[in-house]
C-alpha atoms as a printed R data frame, in Angstrom:
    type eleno elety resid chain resno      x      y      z
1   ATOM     1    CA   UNK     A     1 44.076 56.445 52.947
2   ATOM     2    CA   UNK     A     2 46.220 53.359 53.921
3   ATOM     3    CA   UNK     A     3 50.211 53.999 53.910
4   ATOM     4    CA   UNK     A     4 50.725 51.923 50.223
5   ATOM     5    CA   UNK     A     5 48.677 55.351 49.293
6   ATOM     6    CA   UNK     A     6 49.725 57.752 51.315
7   ATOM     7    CA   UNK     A     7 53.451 56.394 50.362
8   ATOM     8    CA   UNK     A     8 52.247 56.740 46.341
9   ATOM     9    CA   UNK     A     9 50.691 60.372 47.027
10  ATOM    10    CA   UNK     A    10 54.122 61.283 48.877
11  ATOM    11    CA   UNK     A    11 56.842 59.847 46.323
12  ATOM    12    CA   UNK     A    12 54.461 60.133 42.975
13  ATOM    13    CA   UNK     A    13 55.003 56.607 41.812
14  ATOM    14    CA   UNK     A    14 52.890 53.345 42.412
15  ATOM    15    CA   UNK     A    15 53.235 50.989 45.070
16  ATOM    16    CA   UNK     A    16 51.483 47.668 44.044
17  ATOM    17    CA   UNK     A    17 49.949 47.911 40.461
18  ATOM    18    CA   UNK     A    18 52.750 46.705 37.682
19  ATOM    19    CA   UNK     A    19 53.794 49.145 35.692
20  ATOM    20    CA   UNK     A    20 52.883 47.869 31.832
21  ATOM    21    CA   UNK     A    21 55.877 46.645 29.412
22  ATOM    22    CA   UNK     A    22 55.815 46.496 25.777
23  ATOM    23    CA   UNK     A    23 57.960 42.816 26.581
24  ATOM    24    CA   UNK     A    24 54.641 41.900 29.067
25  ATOM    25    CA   UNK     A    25 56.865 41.063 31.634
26  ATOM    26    CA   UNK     A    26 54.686 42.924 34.399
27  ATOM    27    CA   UNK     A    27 56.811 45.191 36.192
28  ATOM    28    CA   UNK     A    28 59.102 48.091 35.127
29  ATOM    29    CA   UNK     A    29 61.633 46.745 37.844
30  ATOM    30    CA   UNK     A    30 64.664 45.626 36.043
31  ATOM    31    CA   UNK     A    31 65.595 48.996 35.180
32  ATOM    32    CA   UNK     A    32 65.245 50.729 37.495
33  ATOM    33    CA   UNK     A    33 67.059 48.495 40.022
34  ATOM    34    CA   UNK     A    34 70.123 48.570 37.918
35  ATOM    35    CA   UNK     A    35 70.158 52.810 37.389
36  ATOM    36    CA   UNK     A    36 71.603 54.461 40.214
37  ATOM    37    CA   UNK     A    37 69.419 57.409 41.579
38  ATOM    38    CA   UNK     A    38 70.050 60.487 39.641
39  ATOM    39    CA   UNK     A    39 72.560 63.392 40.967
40  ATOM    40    CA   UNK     A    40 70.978 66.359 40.572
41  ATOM    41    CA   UNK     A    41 70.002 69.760 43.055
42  ATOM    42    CA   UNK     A    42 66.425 68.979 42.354
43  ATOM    43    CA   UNK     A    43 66.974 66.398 45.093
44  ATOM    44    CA   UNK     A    44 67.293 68.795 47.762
45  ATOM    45    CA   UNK     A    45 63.037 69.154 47.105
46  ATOM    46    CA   UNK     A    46 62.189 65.319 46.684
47  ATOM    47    CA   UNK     A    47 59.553 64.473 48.461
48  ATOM    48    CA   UNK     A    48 61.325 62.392 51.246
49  ATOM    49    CA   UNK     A    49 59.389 59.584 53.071
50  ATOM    50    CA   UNK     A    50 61.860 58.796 55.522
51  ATOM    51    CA   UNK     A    51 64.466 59.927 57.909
52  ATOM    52    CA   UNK     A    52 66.830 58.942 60.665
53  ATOM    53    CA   UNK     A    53 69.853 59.486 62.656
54  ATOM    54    CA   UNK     A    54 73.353 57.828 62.208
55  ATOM    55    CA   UNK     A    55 75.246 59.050 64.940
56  ATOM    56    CA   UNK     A    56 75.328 62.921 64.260
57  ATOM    57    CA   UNK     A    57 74.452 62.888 61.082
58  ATOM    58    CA   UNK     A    58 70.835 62.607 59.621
59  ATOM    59    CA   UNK     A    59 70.519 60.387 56.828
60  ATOM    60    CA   UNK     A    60 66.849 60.945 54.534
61  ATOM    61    CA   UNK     A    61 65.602 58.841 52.189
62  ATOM    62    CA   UNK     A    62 62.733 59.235 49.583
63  ATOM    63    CA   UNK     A    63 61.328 59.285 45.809
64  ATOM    64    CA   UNK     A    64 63.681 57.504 43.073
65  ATOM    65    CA   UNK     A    65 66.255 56.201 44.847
66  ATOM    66    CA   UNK     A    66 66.645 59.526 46.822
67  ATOM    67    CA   UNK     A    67 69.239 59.228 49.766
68  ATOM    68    CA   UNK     A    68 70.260 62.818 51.885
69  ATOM    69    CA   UNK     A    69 72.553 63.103 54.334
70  ATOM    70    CA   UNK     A    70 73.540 65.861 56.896
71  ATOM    71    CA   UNK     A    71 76.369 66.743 59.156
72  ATOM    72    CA   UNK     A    72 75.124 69.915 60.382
73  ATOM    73    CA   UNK     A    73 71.764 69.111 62.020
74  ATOM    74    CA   UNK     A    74 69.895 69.562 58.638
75  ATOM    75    CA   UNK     A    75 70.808 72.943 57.883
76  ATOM    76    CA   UNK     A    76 72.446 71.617 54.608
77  ATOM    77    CA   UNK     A    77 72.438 68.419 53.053
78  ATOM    78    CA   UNK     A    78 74.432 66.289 50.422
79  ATOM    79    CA   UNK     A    79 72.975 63.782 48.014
80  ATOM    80    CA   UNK     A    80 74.714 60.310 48.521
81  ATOM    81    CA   UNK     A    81 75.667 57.645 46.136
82  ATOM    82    CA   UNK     A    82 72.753 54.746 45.521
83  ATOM    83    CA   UNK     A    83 72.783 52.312 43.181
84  ATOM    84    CA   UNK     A    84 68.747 51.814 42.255
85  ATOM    85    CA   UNK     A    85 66.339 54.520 41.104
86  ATOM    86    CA   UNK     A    86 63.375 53.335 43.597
87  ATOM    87    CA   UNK     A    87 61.488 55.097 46.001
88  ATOM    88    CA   UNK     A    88 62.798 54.253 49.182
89  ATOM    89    CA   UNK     A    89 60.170 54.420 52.111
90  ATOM    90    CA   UNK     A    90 62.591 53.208 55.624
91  ATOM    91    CA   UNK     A    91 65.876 53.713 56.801
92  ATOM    92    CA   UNK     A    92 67.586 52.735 60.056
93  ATOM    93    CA   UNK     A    93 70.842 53.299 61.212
94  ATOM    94    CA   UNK     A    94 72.047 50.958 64.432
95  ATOM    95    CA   UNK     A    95 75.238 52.953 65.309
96  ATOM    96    CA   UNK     A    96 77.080 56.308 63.303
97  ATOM    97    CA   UNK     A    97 78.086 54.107 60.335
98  ATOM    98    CA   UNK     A    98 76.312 51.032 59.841
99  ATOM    99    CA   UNK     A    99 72.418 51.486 58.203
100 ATOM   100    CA   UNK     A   100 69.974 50.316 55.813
101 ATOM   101    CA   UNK     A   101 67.357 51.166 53.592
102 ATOM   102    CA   UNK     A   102 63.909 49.809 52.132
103 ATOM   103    CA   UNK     A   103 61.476 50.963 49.351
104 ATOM   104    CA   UNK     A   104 59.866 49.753 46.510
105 ATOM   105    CA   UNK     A   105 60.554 46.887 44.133
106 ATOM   106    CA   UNK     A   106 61.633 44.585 47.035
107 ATOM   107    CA   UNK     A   107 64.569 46.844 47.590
108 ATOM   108    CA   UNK     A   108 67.009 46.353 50.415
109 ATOM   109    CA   UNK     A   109 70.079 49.292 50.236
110 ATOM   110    CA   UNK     A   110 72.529 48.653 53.058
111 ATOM   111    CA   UNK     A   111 75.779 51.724 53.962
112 ATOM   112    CA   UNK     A   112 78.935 51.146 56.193
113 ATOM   113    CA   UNK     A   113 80.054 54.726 55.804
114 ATOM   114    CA   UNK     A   114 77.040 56.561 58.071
115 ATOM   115    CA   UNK     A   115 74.713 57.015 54.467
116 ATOM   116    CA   UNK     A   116 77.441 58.335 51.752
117 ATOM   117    CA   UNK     A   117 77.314 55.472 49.809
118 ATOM   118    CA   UNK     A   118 75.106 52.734 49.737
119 ATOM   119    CA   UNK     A   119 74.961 48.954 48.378
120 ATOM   120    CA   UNK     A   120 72.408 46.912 47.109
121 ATOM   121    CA   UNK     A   121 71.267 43.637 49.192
122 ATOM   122    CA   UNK     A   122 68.094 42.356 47.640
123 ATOM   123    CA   UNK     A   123 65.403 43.049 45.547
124 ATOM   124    CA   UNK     A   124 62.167 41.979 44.483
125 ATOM   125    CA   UNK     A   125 63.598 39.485 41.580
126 ATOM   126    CA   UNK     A   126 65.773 37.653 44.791
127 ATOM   127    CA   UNK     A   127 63.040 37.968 47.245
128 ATOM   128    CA   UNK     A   128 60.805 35.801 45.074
129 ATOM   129    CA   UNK     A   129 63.029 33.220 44.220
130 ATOM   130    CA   UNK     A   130 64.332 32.848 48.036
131 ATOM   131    CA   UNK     A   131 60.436 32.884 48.644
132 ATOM   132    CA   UNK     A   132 59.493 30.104 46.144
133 ATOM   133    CA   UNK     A   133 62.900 28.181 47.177
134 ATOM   134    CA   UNK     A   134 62.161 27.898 50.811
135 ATOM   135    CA   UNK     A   135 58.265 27.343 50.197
136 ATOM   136    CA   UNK     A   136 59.525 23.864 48.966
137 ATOM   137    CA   UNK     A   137 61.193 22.935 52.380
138 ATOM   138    CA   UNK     A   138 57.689 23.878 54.218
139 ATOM   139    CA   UNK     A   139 56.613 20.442 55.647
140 ATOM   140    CA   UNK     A   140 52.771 19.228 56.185
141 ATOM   141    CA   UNK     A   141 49.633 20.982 54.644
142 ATOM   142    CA   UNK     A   142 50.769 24.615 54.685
143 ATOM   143    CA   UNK     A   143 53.508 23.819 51.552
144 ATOM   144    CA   UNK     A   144 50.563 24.375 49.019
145 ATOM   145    CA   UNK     A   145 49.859 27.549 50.085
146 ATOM   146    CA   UNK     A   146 53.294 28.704 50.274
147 ATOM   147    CA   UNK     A   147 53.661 27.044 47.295
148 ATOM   148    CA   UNK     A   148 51.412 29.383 46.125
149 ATOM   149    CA   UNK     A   149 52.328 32.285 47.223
150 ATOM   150    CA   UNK     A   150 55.534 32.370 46.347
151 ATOM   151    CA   UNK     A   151 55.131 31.554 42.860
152 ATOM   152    CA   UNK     A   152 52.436 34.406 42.406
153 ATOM   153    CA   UNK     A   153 55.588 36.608 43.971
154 ATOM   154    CA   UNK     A   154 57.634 35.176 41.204
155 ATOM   155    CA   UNK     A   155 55.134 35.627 38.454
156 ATOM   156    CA   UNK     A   156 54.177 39.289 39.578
157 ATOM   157    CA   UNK     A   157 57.796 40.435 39.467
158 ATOM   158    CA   UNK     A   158 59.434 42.841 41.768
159 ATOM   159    CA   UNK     A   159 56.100 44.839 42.050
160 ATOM   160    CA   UNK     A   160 55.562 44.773 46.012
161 ATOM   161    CA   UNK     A   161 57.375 47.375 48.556
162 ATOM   162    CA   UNK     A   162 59.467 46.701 51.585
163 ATOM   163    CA   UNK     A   163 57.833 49.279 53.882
164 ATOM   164    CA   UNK     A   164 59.677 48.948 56.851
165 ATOM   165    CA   UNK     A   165 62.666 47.397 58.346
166 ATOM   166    CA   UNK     A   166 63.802 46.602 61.863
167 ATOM   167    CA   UNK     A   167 67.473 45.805 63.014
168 ATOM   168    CA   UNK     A   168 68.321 44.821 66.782
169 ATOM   169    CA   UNK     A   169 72.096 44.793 65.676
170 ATOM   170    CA   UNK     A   170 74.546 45.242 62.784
171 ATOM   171    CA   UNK     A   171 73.722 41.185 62.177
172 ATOM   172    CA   UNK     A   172 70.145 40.590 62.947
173 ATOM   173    CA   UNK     A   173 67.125 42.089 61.563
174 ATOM   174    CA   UNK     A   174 64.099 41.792 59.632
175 ATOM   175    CA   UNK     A   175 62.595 43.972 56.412
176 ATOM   176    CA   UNK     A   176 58.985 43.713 55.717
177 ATOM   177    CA   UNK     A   177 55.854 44.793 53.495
178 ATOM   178    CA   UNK     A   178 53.196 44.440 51.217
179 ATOM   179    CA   UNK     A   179 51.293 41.144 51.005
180 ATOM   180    CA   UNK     A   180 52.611 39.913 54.560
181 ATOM   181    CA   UNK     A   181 56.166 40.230 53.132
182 ATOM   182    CA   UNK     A   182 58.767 39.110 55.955
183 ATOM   183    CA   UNK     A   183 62.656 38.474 55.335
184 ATOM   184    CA   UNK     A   184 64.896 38.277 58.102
185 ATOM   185    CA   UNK     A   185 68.738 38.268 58.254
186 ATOM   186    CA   UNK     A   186 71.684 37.139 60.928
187 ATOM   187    CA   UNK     A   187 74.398 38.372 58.970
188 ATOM   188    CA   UNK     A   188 73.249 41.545 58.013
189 ATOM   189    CA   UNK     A   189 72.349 41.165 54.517
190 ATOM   190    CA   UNK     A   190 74.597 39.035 53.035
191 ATOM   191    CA   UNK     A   191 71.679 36.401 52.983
192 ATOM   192    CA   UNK     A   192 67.888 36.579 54.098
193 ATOM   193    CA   UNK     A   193 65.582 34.364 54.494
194 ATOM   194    CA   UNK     A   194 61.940 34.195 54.050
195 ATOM   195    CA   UNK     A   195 59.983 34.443 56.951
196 ATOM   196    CA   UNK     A   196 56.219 34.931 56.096
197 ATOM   197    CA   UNK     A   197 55.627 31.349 57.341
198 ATOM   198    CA   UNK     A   198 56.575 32.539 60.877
199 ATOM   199    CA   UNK     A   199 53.694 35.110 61.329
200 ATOM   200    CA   UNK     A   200 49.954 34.395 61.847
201 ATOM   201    CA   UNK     A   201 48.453 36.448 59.242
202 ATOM   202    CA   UNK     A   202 46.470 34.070 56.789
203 ATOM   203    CA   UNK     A   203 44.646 36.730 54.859
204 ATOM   204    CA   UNK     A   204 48.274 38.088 53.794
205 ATOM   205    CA   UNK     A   205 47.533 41.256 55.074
206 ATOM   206    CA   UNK     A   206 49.859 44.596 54.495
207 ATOM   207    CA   UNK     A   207 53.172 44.881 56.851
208 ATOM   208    CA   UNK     A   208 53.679 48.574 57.875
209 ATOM   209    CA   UNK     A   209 55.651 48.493 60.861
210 ATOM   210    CA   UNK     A   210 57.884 46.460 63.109
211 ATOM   211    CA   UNK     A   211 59.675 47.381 66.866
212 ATOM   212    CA   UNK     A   212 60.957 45.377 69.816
213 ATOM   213    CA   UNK     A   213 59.793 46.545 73.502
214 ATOM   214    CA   UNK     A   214 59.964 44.694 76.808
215 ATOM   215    CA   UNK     A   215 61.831 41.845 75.360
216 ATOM   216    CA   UNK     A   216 59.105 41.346 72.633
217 ATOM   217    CA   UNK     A   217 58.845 41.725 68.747
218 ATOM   218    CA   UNK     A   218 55.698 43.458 67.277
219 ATOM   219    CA   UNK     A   219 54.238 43.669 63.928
220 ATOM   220    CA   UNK     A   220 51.406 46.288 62.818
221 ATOM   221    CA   UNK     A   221 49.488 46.442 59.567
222 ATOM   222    CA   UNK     A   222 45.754 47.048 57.635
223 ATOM   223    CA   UNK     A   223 42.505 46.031 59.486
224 ATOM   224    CA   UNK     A   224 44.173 46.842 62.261
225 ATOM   225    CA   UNK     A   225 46.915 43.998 62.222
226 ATOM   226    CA   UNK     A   226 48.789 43.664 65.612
227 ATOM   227    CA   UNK     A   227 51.075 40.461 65.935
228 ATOM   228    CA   UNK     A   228 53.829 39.784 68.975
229 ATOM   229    CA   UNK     A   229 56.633 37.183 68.899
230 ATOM   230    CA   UNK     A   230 57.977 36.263 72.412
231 ATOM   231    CA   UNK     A   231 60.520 34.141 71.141
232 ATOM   232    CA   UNK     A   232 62.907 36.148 69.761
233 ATOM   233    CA   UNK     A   233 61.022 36.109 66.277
234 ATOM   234    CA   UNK     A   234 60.594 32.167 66.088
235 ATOM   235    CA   UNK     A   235 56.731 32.790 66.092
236 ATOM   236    CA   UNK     A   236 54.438 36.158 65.440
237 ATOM   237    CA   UNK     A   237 51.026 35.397 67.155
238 ATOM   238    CA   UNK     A   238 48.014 37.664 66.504
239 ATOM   239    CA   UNK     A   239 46.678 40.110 69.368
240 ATOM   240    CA   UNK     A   240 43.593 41.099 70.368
241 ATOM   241    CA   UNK     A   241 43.435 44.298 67.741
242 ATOM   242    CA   UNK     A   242 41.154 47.607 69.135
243 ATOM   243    CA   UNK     A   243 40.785 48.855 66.033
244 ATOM   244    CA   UNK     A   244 39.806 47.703 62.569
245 ATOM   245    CA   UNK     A   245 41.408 50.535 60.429
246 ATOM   246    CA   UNK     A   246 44.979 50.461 59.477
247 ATOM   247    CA   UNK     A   247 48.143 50.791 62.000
248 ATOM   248    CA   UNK     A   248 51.127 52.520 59.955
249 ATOM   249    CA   UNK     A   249 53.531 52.414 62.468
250 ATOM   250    CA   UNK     A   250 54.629 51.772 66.061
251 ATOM   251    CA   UNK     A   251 56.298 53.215 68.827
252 ATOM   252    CA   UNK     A   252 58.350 51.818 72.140
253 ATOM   253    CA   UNK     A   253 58.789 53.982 74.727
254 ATOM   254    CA   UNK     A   254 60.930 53.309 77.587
255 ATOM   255    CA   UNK     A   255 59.700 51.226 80.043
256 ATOM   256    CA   UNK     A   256 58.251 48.787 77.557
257 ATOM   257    CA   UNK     A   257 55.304 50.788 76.507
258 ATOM   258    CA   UNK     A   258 53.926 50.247 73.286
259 ATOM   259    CA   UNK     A   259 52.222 52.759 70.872
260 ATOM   260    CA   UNK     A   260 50.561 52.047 67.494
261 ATOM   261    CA   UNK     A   261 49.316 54.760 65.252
262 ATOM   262    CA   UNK     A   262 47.621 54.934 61.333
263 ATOM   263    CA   UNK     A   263 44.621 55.798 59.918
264 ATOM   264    CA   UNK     A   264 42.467 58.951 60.593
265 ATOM   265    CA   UNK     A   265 44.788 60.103 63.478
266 ATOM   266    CA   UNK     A   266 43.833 57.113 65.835
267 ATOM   267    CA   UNK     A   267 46.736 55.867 67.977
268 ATOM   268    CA   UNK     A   268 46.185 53.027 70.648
269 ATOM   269    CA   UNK     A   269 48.400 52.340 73.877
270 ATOM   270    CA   UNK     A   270 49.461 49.433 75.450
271 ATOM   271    CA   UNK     A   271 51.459 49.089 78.975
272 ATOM   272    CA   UNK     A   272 51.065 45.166 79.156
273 ATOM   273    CA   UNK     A   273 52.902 43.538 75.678
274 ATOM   274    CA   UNK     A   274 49.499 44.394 73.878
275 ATOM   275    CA   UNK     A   275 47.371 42.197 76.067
276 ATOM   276    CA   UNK     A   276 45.062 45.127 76.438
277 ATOM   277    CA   UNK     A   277 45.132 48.595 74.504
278 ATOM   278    CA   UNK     A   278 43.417 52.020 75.600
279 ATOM   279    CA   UNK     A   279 42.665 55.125 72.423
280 ATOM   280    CA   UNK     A   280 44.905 57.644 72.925
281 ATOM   281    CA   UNK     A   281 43.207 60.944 71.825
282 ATOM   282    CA   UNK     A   282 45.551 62.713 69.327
283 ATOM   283    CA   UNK     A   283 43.081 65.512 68.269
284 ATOM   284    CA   UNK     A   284 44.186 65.275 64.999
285 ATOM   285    CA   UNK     A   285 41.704 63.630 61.933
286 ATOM   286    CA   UNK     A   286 44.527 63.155 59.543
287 ATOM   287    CA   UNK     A   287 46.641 59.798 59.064
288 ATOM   288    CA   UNK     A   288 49.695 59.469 61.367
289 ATOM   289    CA   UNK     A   289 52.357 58.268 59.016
290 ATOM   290    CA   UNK     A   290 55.749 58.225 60.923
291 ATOM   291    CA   UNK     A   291 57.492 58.693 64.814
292 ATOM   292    CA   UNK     A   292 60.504 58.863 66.889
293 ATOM   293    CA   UNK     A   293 61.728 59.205 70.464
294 ATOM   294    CA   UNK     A   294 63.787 61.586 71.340
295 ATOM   295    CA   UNK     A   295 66.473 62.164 73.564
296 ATOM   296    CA   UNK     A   296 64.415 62.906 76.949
297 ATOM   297    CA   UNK     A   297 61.809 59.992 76.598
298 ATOM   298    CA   UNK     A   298 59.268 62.496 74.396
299 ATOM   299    CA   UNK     A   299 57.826 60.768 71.820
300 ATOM   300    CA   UNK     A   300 56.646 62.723 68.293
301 ATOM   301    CA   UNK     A   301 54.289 61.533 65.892
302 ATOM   302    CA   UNK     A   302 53.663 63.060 62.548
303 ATOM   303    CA   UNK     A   303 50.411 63.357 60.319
304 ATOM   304    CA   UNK     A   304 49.538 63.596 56.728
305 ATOM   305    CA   UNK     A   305 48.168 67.121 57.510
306 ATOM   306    CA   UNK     A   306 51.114 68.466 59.123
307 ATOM   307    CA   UNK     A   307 50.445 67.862 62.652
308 ATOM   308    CA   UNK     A   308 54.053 67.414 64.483
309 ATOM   309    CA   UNK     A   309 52.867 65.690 67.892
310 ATOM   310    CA   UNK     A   310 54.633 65.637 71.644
311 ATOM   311    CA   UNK     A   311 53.898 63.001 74.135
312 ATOM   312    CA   UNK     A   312 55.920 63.449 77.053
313 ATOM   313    CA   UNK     A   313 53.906 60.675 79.490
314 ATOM   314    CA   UNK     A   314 55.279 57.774 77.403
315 ATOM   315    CA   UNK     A   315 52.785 57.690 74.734
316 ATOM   316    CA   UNK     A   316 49.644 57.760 76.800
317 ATOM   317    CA   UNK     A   317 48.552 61.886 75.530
318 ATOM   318    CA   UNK     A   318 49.930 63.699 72.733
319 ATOM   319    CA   UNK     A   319 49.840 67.614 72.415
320 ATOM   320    CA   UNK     A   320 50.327 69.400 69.526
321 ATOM   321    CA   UNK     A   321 54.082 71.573 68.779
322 ATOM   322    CA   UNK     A   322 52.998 75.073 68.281
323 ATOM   323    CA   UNK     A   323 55.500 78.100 67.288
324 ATOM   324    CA   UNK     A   324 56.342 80.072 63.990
325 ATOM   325    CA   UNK     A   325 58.778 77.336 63.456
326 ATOM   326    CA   UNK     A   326 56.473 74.974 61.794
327 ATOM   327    CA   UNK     A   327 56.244 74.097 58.331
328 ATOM   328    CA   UNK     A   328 53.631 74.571 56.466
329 ATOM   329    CA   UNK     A   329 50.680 71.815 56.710
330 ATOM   330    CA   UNK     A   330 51.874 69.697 54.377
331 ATOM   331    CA   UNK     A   331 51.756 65.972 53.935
332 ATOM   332    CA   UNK     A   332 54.617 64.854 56.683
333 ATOM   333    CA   UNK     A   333 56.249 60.798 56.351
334 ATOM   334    CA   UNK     A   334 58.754 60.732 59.175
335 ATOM   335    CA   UNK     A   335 60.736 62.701 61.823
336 ATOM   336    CA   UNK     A   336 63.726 62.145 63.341
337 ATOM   337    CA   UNK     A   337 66.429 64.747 65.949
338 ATOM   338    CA   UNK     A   338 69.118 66.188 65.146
339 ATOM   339    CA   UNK     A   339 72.048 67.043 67.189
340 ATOM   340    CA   UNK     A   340 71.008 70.043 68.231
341 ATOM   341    CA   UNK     A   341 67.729 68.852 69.590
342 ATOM   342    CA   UNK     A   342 65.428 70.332 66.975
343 ATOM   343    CA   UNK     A   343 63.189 68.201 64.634
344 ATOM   344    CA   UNK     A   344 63.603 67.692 60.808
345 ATOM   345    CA   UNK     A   345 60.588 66.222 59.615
346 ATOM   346    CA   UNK     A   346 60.513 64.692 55.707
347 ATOM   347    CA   UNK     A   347 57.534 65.014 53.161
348 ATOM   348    CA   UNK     A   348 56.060 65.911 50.276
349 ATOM   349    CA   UNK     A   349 58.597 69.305 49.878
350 ATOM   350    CA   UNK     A   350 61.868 67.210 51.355
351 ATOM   351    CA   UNK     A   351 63.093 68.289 55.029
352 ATOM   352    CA   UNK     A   352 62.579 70.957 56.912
353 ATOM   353    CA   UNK     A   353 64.034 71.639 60.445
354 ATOM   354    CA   UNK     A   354 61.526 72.298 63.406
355 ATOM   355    CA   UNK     A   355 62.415 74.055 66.733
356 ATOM   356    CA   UNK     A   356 63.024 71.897 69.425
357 ATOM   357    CA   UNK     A   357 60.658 70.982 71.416
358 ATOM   358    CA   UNK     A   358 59.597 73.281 74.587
C-alpha cells in the first residue's frame, strides 16, 4: 500500500481520482475549499493523519478539514477554526505560534495563533495556474514539457494532494506531493512558486516527504525516490536509491544522520548525505507511515499495524515500545511529544496518548 492509499484508507476520501460532477468539471474541489470544516464532537474520533507540536501545545490535523489542538499534553483537545473541508495529511509548527498545514485539493492552511485558527494560502485551483504561468518562463527544450504538465494540472482541477511540507523558518519553506508537486515560499505563504523544474524526477514520481540534515535538503517518494539539494534547494539531484518500494517519510537525527522509511516496514540509514545507505531491521511487516524525534535524540517511527518504534542509536536499530499503555493495533499516521514526555500518536480512531518512553 503506497501512502496516497494508506492516506485514503485513514481519512475515507480519495486522493487522486476526480470526484464526478453533474457540471463535468472533474473535481468536487470548489466546494469544499470554500466550506469551513464542520464543528462538531464527532471530531474528537476523526481519523487524524497528522500531528505536531507548537510550543506546548499539540496541534492534530486529519479527515475534512479536521484541525485539534491541546494545551494539556493531549489529555483533552479543542476543535479549531479552518476554513476548507479537506483532509489535511501534514502540519508543522516552527516556533509556539507560527504553523502550517497541507492536505488534499492542493491545500495550503497557514495559523499565527499556535493552531486556533487557521487561514487559507493556496489551493489546487492557484497551484495550477502559478504552475502553467511559470512553465511559460522555462527557457530551452524542457518548456514543452512543463508546458505540459502544467496545463494537465489545470485541466485536472484541484484533484492532487500536498502530502508534506517542510519549513526551515517562519519565511522559507517548501510544500509538496502527488505527481512531483513542489512549491516553495520566502515569505511564508503570501506567494509560492513552482518548483517542480528544480528536482530531477522525470517520470513525475509521488512526493511523500521532505527534511534538511547536515546542511542538505532531501526529498523521498514511490520506487524508492531519494533526491538531495546541496544548494540550499537551487537543485534536487537523484541518489543512488537501495530500495525500489516506496519511502513515506524521512527522518534527521542529530548529527546529520538520515533515515528513510515506507513500504512493508523497510527503513534505510544513511551517515554520509545518502551517498551510501545500510537496511535497518525494524521487525515490523507493516508500512511505516509517520516519525518524530524526541527530546533526548530517540527517534519513533509508527506503522500501519500499530507498531510505535524507539531508536535510541540515531536511527541505526529500532525496538519496539511495549507496556499496557498502547493502543490498540490500529492503523497509526503520525506521532509527535507532548510536554510531559509521553507520545500521542494519530490514526484511524483520532489520538491517543502513549506512555513515555522507558
Amino acid at each position: 500500500m503506497n501512502r496516497l492509499n494508506l492516506l485514503v484508507a485513514l481519512a475515507a476520501c480519495c486522493a487522486l481520482a476526480p470526484v464526478a460532477r453533474a457540471d463535468g468539471a472533474g473535481a468536487s474541489g470548489p466546494a469544499v475549499l470554500t466550506q469551513p470544516a464542520l464543528v462538531t464532537p464527532k471530531t474528537l474520533n476523526a481519523a487524524m493523519l497528522a500531528i505536531a507540536a507548537a510550543g506546548q501545545r499539540l496541534v492534530a490535523a486529519g479527515e475534512r478539514g479536521s484541525i485539534l489542538y491541546s494545551d494539556d499534553a493531549g489529555v483533552t483537545w479543542r476543535q479549531a477554526s479552518v476554513p476548507v473541508g479537506v483532509s489535511l495529511t501534514a502540519v508543522q509548527f516552527i516556533d509556539a505560534r507560527q504553523g502550517w498545514a497541507v492536505g488534499h485539493q492542493g491545500v495550503v492552511l497557514h495559523s499565527a495563533d499556535g493552531g486556533a485558527t487557521w487561514s487559507k494560502q493556496l489551493d489546487g485551483i492557484q497551484a495550477a495556474a502559478l504552475a502553467l504561468k511559470a512553465a511559460a518562463n522555462v527557457a530551452g527544450p524542457d518548456q514543452a514539457r512543463a508546458l505540459a504538465d502544467a496545463t494537465h494540472l489545470v485541466e485536472d482541477g484541484p484533484d492532487k494532494p500536498f502530502l508534506d511540507l517542510h519549513f526551515a523558518s517562519a519565511r522559507s519553506g517548501y510544500v509538496l506531493g502527488a505527481y512531483n508537486l513542489l512549491f516553495k515560499t520566502d515569505d511564508g505563504g503570501a506567494t509560492w512558486q513552482p518548483w517542480q523544474q528544480h528536482v530531477a524526477n522525470p517520470k513525475g514520481l509521488h512526493l511523500y516527504g521532505m527534511r534538511g540534515a547536515g546542511g542538505a535538503l532531501y526529498l523521498a517518494g514511490e520506487q524508492g525516490l531519494l533526491l538531495r539539494s546541496t544548494d540550499q534547494g537551487a537543485s534536487f539531484i537523484a541518489l543512488p536509491t537501495p530500495y525500489k518500494g516506496s519511502f513515506f517519510g524521512l527522518l534527521a537525527a542529530r548529527g546529520g544522520a538520515l533515515l528513510a522509511y515506507g513500504l512493508r516496514g523497510n527503513a534505510y540509514w544513511s551517515g554520509d548525505q545518502g551517498a551510501s545507505w545500510s537496511k535497518v531491521e525494524t521487525g515490523v511487516q507493516a508500512s511505516l507511515a509517520g516519525g518524530a524525534e524526541l527530546a533526548d535524540g530517540t527517534l519513533v517511527l509508527v506503522s500501519q499495524g500499530g507498531d510505535v518504534l524507539l531508536s535510541r542509536d540515531q536511527g541505526r536499530s529500532f525496538a519496539a515500545q511495549t507496556g499496557a499503555a498502547l493502543p490498540p493495533a490500529l492503523p497509526l499516521a503520525a506521532v509527535a511529544q507532548a510536554g510531559d514526555g509521553a507520545l500521542v500518536v494519530a490514526g484511524l480512531r483520532g489520538l491517543r496518548r502513549v506512555a513515555a518512553p522507558r
